[in-house]
C-alpha positions as CSV (number, residue, x, y, z in Angstrom):
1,X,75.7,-61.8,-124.6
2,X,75.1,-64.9,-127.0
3,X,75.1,-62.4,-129.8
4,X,78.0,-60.4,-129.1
5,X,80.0,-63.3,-128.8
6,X,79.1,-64.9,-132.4
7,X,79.2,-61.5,-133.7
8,X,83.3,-61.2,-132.2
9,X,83.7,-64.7,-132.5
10,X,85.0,-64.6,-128.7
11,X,84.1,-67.4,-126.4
12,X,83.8,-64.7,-123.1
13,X,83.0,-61.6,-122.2
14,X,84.1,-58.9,-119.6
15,X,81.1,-57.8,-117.6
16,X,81.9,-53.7,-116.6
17,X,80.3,-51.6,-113.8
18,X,81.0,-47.8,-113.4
19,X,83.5,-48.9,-116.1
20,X,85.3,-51.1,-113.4
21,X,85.8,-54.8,-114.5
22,X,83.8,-57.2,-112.0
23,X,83.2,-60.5,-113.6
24,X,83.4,-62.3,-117.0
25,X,80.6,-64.3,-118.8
26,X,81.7,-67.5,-120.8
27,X,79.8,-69.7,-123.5
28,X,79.7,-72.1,-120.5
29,X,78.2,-70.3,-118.1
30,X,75.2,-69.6,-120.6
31,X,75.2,-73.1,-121.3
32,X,73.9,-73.8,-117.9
33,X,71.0,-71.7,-118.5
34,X,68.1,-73.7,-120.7
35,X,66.8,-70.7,-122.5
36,X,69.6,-70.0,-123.9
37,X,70.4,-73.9,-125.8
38,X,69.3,-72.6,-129.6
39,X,71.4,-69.2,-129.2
40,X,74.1,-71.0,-127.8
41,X,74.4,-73.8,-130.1
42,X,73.9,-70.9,-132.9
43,X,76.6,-68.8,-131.4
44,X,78.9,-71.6,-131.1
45,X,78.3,-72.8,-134.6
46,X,79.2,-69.0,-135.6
47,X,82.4,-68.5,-133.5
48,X,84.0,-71.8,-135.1
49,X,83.9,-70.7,-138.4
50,X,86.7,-68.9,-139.4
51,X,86.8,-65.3,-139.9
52,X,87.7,-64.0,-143.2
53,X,91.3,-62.4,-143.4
54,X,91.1,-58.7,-142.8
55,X,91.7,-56.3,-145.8
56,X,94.4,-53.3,-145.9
């Protein structure tokens, strides 16, 4: 999910089942999770950093 997010600079994420919406994860709610402290700080480095303007 970490790598999603930095790669859509987005800070959450809708979690689908039998394409129905039924929860959302958040940077925060991977921050409580220990494993994930390098990916995290990683993503959240990546998702600050402006995107470059998109090209017509």
């Amino acid at each position: 999910a970490a790598e999603i997010m930095a790669e859509k600079q987005v800070r959450r994420l809708p979690v689908m089942e039998n394409n129905q919406l039924v929860g959302i994860v958040s940077l925060g709610d991977l921050a409580t999770q220990a494993k994930y402290d390098v990916e995290l700080a990683r993503t959240l480095g990546e998702i600050s950093v402006p995107s470059r303007p998109r090209q017509m």
